[in-house]
Backbone atoms as SQL, in Angstrom:
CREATE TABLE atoms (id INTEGER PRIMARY KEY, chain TEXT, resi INTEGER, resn TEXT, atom TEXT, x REAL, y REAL, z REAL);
INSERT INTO atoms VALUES
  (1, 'A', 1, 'UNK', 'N', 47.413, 224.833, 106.571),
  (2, 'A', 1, 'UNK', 'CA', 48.064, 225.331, 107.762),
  (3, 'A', 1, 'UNK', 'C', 48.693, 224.145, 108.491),
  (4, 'A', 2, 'UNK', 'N', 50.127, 224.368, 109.009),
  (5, 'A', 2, 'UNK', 'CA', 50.634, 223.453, 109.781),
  (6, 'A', 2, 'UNK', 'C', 50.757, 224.060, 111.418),
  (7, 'A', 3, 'UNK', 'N', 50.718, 223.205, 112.313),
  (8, 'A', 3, 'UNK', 'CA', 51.053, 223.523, 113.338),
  (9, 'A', 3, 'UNK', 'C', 51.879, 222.442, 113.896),
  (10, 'A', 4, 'UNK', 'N', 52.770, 222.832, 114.559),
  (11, 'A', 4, 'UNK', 'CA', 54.245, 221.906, 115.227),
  (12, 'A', 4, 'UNK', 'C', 54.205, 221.993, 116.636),
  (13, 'A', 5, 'UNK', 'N', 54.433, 220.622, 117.458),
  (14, 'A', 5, 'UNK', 'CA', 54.856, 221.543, 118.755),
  (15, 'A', 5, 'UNK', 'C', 55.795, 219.924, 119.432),
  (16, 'A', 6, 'UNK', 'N', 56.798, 220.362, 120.615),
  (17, 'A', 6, 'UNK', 'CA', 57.888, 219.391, 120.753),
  (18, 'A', 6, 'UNK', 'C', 57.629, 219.254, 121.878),
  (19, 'A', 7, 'UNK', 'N', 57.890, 218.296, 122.896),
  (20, 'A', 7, 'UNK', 'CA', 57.955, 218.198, 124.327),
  (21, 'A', 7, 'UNK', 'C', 59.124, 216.787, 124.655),
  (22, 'A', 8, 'UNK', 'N', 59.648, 217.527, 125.909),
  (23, 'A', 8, 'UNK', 'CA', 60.671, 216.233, 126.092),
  (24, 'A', 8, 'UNK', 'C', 59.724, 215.688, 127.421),
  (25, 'A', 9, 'UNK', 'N', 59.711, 214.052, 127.110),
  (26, 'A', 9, 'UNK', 'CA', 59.350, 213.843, 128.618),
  (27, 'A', 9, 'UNK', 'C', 60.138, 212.328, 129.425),
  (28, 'A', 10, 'UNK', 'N', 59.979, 211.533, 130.083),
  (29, 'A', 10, 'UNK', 'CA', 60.290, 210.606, 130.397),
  (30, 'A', 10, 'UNK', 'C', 59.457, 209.438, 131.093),
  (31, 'A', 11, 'UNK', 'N', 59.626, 207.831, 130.322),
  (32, 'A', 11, 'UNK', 'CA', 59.172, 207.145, 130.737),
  (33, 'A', 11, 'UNK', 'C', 59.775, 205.249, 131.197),
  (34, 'A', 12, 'UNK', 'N', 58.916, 204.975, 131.949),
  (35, 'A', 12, 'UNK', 'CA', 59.880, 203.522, 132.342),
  (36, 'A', 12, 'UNK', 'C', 59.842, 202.436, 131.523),
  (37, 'A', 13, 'UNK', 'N', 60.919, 201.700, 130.788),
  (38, 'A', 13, 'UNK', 'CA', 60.349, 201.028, 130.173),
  (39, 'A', 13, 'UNK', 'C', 59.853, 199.462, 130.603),
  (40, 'A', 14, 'UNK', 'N', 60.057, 198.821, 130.209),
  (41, 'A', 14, 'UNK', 'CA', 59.530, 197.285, 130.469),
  (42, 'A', 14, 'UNK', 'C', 60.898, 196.327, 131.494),
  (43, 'A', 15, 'UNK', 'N', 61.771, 196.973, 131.185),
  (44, 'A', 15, 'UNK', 'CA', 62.943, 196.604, 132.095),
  (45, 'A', 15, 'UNK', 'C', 62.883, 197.486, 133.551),
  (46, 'A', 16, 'UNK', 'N', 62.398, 198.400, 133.277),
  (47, 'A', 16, 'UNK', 'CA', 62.590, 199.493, 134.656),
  (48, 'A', 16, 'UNK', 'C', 63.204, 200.498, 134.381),
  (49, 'A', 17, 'UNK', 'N', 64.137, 200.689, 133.269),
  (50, 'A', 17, 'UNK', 'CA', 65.008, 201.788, 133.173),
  (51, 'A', 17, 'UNK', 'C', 64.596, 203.150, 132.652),
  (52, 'A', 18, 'UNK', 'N', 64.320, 204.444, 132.606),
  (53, 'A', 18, 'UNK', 'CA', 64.010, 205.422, 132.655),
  (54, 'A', 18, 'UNK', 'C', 64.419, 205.764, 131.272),
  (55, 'A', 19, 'UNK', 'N', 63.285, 206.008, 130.577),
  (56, 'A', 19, 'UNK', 'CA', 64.108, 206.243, 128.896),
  (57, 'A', 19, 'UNK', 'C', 63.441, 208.161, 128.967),
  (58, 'A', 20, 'UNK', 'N', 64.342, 208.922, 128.155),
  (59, 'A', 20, 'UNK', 'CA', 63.977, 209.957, 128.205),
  (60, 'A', 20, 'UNK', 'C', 63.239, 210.042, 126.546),
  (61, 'A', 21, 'UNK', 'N', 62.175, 211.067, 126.395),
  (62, 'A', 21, 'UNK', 'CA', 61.861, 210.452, 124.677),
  (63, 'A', 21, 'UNK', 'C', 61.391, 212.013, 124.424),
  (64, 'A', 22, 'UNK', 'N', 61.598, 212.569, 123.273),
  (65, 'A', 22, 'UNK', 'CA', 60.829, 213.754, 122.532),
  (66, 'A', 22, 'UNK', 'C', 59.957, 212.918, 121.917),
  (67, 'A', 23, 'UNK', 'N', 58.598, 213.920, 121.997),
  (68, 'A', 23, 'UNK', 'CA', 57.588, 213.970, 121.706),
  (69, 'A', 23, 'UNK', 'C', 57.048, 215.121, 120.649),
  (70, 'A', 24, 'UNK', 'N', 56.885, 214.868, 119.421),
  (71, 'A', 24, 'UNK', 'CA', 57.091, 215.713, 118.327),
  (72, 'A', 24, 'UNK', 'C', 55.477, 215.585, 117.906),
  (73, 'A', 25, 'UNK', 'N', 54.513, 216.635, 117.523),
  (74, 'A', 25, 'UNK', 'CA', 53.715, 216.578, 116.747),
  (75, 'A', 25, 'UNK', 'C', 52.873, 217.540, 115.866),
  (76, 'A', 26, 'UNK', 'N', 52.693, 217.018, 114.553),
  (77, 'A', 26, 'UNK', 'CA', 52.334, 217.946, 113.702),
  (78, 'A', 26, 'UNK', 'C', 50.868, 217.631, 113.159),
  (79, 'A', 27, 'UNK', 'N', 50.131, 218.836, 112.766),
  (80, 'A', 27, 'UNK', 'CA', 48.876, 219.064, 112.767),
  (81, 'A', 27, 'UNK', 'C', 48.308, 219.340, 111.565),
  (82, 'A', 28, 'UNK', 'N', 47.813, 219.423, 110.314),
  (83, 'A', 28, 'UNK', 'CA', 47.826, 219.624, 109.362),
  (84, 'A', 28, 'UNK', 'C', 46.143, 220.219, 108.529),
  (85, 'A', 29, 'UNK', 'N', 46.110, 221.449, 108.459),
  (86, 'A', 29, 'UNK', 'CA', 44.192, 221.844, 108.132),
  (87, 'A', 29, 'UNK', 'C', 44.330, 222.343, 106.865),
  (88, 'A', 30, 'UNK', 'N', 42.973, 222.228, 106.833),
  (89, 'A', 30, 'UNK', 'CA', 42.551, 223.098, 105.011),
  (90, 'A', 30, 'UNK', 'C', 42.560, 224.552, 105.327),
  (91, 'A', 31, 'UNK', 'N', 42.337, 225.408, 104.066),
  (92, 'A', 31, 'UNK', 'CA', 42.672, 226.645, 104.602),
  (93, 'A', 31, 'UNK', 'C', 40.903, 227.402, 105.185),
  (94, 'A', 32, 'UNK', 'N', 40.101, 226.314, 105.974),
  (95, 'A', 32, 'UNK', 'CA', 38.866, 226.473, 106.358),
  (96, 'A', 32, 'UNK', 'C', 39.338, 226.192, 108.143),
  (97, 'A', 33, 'UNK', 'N', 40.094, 225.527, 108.329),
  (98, 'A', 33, 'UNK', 'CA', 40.638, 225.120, 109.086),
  (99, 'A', 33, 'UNK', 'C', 40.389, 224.083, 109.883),
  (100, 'A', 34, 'UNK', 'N', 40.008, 223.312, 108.916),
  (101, 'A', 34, 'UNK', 'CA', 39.468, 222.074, 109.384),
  (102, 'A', 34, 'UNK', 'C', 40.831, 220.852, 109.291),
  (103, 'A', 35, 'UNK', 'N', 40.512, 219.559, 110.268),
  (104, 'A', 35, 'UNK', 'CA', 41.918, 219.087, 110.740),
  (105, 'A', 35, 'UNK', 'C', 41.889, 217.909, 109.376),
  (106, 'A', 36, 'UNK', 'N', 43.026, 217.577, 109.003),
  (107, 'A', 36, 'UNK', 'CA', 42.907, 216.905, 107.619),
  (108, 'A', 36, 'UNK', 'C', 44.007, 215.605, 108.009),
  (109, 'A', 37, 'UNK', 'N', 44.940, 216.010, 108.987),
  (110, 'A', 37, 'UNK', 'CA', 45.607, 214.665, 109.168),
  (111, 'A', 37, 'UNK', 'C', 46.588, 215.362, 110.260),
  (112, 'A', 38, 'UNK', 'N', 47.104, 214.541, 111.253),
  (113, 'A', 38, 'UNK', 'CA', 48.047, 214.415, 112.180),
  (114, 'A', 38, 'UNK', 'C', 49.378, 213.587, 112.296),
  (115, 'A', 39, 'UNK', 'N', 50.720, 213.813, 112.569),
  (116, 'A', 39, 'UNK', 'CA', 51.319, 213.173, 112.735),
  (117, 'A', 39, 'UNK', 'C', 51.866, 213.745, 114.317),
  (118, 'A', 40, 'UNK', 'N', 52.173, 212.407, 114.916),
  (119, 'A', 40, 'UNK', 'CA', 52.775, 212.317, 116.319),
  (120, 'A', 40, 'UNK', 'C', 54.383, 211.403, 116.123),
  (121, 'A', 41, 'UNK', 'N', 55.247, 211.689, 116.514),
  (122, 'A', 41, 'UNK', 'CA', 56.752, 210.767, 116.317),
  (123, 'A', 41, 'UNK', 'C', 57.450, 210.675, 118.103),
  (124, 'A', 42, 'UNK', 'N', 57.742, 209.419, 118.516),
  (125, 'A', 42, 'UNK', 'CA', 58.537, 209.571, 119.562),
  (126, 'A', 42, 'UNK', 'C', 59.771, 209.381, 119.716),
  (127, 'A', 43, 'UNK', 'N', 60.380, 210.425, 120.025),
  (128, 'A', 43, 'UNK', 'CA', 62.399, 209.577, 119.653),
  (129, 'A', 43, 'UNK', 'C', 62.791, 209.052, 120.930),
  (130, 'A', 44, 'UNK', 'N', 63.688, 208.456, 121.326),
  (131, 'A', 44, 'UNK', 'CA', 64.790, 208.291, 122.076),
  (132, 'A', 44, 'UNK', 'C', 65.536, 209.355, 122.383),
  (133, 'A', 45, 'UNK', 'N', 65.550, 209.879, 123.682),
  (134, 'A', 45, 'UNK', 'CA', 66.906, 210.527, 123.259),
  (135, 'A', 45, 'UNK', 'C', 67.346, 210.649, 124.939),
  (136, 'A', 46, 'UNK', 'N', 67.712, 209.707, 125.428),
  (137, 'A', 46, 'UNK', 'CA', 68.071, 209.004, 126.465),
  (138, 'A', 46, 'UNK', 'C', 69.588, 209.491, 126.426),
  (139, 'A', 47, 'UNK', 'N', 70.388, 209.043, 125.606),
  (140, 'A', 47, 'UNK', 'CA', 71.898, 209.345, 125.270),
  (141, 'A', 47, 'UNK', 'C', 72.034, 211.087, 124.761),
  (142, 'A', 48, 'UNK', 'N', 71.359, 211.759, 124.522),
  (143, 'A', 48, 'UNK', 'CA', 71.781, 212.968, 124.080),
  (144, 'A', 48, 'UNK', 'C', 71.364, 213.724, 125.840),
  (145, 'A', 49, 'UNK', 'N', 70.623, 213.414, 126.262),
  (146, 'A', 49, 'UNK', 'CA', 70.640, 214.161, 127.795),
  (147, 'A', 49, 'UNK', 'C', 71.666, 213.309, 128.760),
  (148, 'A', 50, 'UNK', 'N', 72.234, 212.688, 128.915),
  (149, 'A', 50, 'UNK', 'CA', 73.165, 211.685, 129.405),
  (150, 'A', 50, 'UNK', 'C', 74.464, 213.060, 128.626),
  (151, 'A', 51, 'UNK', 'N', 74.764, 213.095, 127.367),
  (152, 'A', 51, 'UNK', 'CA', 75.942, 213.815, 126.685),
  (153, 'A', 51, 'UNK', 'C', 75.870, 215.118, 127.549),
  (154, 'A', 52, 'UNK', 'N', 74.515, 215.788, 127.429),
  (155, 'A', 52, 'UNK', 'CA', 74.156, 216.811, 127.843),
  (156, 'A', 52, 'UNK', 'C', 74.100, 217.164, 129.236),
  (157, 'A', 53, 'UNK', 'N', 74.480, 216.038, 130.517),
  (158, 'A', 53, 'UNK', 'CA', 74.352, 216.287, 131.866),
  (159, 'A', 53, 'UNK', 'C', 76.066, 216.153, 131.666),
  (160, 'A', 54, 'UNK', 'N', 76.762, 215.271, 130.912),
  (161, 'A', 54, 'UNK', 'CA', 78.477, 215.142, 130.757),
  (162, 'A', 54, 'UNK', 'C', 78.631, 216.496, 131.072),
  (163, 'A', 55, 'UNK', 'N', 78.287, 217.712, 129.331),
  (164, 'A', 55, 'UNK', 'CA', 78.942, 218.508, 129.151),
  (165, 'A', 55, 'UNK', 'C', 78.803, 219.644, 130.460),
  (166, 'A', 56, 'UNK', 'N', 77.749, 219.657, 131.207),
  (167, 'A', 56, 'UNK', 'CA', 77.459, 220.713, 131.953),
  (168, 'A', 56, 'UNK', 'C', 77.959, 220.450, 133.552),
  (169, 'A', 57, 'UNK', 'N', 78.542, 218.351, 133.351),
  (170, 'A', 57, 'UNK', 'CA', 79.124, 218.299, 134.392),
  (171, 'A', 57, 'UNK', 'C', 80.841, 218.664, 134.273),
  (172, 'A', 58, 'UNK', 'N', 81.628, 218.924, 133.163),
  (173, 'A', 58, 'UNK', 'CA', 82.642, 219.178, 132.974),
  (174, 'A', 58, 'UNK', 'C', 82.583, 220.724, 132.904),
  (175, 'A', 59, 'UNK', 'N', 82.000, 221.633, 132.517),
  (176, 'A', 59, 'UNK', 'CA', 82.111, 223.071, 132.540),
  (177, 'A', 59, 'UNK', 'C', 82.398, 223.352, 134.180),
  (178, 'A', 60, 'UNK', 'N', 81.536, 223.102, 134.823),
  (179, 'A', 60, 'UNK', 'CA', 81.702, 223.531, 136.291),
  (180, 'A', 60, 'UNK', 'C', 82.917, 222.322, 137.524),
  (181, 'A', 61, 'UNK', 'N', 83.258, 221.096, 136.842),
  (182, 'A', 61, 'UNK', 'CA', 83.923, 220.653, 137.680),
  (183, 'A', 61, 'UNK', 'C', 85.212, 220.140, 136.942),
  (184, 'A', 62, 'UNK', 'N', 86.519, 219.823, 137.489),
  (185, 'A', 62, 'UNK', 'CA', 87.991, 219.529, 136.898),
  (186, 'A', 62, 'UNK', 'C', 87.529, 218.245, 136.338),
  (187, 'A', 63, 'UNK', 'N', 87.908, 217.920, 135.832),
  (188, 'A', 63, 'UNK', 'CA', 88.222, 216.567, 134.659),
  (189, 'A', 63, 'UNK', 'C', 88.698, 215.346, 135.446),
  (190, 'A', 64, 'UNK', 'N', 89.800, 215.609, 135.937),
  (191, 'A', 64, 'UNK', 'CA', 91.055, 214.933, 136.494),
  (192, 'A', 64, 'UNK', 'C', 90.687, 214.240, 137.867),
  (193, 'A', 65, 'UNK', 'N', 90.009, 214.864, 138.718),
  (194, 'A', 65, 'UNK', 'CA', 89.866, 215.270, 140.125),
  (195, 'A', 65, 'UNK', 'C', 87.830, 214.501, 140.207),
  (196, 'A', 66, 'UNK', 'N', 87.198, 215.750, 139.545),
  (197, 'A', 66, 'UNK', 'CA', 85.448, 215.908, 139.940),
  (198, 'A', 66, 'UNK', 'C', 85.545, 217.166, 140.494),
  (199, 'A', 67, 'UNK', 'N', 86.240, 217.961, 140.877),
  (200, 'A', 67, 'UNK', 'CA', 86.281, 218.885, 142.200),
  (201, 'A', 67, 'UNK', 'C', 85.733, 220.014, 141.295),
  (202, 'A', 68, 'UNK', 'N', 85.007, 220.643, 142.384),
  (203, 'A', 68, 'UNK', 'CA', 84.455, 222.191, 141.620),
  (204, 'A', 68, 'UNK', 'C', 85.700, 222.696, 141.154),
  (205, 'A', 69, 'UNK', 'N', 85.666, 223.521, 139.812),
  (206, 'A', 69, 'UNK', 'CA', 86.837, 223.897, 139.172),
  (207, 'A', 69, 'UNK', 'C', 86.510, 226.142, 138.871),
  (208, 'A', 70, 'UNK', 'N', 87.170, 226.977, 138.994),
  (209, 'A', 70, 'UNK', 'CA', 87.148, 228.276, 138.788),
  (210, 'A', 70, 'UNK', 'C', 85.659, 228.156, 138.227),
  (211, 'A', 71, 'UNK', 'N', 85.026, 228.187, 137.434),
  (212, 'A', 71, 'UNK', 'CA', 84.399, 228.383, 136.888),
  (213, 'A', 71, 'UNK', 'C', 82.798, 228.185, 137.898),
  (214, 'A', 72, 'UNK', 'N', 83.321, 227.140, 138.389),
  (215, 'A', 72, 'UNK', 'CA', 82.355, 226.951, 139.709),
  (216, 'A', 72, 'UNK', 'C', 82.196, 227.454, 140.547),
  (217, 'A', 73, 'UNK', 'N', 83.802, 228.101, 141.242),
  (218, 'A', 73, 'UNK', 'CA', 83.416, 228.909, 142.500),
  (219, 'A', 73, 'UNK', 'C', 83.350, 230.553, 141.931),
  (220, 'A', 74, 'UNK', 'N', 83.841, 230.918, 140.810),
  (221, 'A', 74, 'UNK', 'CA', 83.180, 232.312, 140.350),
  (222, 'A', 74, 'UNK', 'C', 81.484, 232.392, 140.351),
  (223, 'A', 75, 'UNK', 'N', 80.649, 231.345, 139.996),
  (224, 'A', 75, 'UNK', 'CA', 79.570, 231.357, 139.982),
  (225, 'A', 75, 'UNK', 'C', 79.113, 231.370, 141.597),
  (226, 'A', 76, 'UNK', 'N', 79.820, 230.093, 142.289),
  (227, 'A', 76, 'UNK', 'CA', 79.013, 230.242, 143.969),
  (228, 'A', 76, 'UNK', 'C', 79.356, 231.610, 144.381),
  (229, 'A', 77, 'UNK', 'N', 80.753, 232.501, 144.217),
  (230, 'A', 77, 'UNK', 'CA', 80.782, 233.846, 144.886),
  (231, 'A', 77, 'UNK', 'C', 80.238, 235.104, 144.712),
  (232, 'A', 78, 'UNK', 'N', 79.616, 234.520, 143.120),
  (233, 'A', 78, 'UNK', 'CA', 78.756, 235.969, 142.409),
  (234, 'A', 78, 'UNK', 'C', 77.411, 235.294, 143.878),
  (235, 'A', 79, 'UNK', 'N', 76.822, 234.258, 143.796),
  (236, 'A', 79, 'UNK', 'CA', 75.850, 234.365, 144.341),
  (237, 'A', 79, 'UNK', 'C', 75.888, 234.692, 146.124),
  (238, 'A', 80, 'UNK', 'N', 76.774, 233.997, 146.411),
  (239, 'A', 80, 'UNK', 'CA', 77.112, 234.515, 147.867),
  (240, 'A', 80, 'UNK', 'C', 77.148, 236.022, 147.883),
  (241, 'A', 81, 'UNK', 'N', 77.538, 237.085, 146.932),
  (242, 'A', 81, 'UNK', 'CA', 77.840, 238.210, 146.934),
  (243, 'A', 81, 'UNK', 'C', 76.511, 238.733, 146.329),
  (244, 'A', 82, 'UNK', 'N', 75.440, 237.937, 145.727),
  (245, 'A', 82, 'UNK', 'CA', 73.966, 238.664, 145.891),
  (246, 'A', 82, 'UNK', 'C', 73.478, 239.098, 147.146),
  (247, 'A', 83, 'UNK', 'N', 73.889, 237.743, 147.706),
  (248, 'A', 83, 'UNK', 'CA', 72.952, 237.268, 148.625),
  (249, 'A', 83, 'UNK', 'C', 73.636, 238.707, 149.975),
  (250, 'A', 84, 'UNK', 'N', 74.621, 239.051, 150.286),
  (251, 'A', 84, 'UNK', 'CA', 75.263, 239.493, 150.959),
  (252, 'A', 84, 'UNK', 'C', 74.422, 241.169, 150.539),
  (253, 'A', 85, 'UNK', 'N', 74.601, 241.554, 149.310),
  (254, 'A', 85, 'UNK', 'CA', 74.521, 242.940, 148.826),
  (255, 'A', 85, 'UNK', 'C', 72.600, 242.946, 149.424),
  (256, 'A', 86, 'UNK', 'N', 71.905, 242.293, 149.536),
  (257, 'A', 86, 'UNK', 'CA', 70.435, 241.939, 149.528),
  (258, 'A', 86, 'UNK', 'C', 70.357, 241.972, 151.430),
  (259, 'A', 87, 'UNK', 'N', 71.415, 242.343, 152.028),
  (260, 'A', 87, 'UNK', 'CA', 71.023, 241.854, 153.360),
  (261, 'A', 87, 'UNK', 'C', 70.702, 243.404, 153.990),
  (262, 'A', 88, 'UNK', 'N', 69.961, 243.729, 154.764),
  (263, 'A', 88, 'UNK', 'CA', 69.310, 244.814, 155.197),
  (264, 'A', 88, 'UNK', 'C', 70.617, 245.239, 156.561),
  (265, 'A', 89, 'UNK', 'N', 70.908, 244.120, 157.278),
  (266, 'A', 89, 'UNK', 'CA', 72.213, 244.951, 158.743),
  (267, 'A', 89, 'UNK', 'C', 73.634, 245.343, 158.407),
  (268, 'A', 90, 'UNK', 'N', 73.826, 245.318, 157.301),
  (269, 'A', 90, 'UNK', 'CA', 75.296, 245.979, 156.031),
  (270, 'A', 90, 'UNK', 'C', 76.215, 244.807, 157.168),
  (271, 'A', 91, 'UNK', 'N', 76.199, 243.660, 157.400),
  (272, 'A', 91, 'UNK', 'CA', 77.052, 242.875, 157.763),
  (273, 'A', 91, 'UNK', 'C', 78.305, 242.694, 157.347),
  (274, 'A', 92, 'UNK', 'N', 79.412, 242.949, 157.277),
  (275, 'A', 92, 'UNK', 'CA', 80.832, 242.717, 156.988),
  (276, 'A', 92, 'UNK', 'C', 81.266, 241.599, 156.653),
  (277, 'A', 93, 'UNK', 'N', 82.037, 241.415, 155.365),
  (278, 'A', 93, 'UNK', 'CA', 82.869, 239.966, 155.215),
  (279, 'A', 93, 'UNK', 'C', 83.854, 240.177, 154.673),
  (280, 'A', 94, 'UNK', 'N', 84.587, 239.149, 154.124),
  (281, 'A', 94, 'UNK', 'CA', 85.703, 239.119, 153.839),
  (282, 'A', 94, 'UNK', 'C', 86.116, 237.904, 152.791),
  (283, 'A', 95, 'UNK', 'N', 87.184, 238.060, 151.567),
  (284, 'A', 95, 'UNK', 'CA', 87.122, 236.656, 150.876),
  (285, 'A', 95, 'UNK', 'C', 88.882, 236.673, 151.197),
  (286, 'A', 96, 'UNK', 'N', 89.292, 235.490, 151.122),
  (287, 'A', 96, 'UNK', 'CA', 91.248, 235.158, 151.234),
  (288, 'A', 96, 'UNK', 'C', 91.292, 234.588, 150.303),
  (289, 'A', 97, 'UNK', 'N', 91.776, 234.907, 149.071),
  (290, 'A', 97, 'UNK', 'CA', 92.745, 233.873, 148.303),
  (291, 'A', 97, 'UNK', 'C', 93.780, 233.274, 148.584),
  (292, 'A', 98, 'UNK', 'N', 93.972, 232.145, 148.649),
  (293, 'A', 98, 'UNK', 'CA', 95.695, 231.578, 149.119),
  (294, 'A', 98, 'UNK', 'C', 95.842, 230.955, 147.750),
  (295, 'A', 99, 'UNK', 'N', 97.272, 231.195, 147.302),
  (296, 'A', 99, 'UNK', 'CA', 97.901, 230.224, 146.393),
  (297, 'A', 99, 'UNK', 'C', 98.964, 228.984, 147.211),
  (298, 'A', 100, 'UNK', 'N', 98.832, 227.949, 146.637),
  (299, 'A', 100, 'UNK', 'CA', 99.666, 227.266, 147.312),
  (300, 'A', 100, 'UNK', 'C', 100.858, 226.721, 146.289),
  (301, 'A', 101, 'UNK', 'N', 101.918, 227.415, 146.706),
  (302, 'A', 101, 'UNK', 'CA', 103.226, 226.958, 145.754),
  (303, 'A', 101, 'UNK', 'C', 103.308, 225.238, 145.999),
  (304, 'A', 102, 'UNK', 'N', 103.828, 224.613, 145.228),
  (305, 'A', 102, 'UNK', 'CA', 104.355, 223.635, 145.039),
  (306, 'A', 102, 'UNK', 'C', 103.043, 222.261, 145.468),
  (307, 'A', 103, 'UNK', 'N', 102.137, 223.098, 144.780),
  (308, 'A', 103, 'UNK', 'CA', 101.001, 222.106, 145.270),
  (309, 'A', 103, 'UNK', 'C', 100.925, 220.960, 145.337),
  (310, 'A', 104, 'UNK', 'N', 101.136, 220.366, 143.664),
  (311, 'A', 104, 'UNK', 'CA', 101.688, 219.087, 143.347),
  (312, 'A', 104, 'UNK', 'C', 102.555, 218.353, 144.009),
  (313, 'A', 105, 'UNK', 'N', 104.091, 218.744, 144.609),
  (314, 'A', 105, 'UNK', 'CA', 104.845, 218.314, 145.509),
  (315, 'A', 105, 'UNK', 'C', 104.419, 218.211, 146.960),
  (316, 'A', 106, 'UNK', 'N', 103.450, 218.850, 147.436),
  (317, 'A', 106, 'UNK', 'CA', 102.608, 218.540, 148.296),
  (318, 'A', 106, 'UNK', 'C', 101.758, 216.929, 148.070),
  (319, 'A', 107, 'UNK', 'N', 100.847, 217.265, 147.407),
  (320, 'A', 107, 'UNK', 'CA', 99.559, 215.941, 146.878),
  (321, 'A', 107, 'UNK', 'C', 100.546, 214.608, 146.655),
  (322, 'A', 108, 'UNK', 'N', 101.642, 214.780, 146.009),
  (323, 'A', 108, 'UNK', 'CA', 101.743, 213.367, 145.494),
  (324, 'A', 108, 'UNK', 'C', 102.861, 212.892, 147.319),
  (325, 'A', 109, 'UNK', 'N', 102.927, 211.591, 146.785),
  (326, 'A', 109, 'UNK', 'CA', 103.602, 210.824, 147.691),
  (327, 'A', 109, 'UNK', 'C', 105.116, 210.771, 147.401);
């Protein structure tokens, strides 16, 4: 019988810097179930959550800019619009879209 199990955790190293590391380990019994040998492995993976805070910082904000991008404020207005539907005095609101023509000829100098 094998048993597996993974955990991500994080620790400081000898410089100070915060390494993030999976923690992998496997368990290994007779079929009495007695323990016959163990393996434990620690990776690095400092750079794949670093990739992984990138990608989830580009889904929700412009590239170009940083600025929350559609995708961002569809998410804040679904929740503003929980939060609104959840209110007990049926309070009234209102949303404005403005487009602004010639935006660009605006921004630049």
């Amino acid at each position: 019988m094998v048993w597996v199990q993974e955990r991500s955790h994080f620790i400081y190293a000898k410089d100070g810097r915060i390494v993030d590391i999976s923690i992998s380990g496997a368990g290994f019994s007779d079929v009495k179930g007695r323990s016959l040998d163990n393996v434990i492995t620690f990776q690095d993976i400092t750079e794949k959550k670093k990739k992984e805070e990138e990608i989830a910082f580009i889904a929700y904000h412009d590239t170009l800019t940083g600025l929350p991008n559609r995708n961002s404020f569809y998410m804040r207005l679904e929740d503003v619009l929980n939060q609104f539907s959840r209110r007990p005095d049926g309070a009234s609101w209102a949303l404005l879209f403005m487009a602004l023509a010639n935006l660009l000829f605006i921004i630049s100098p």
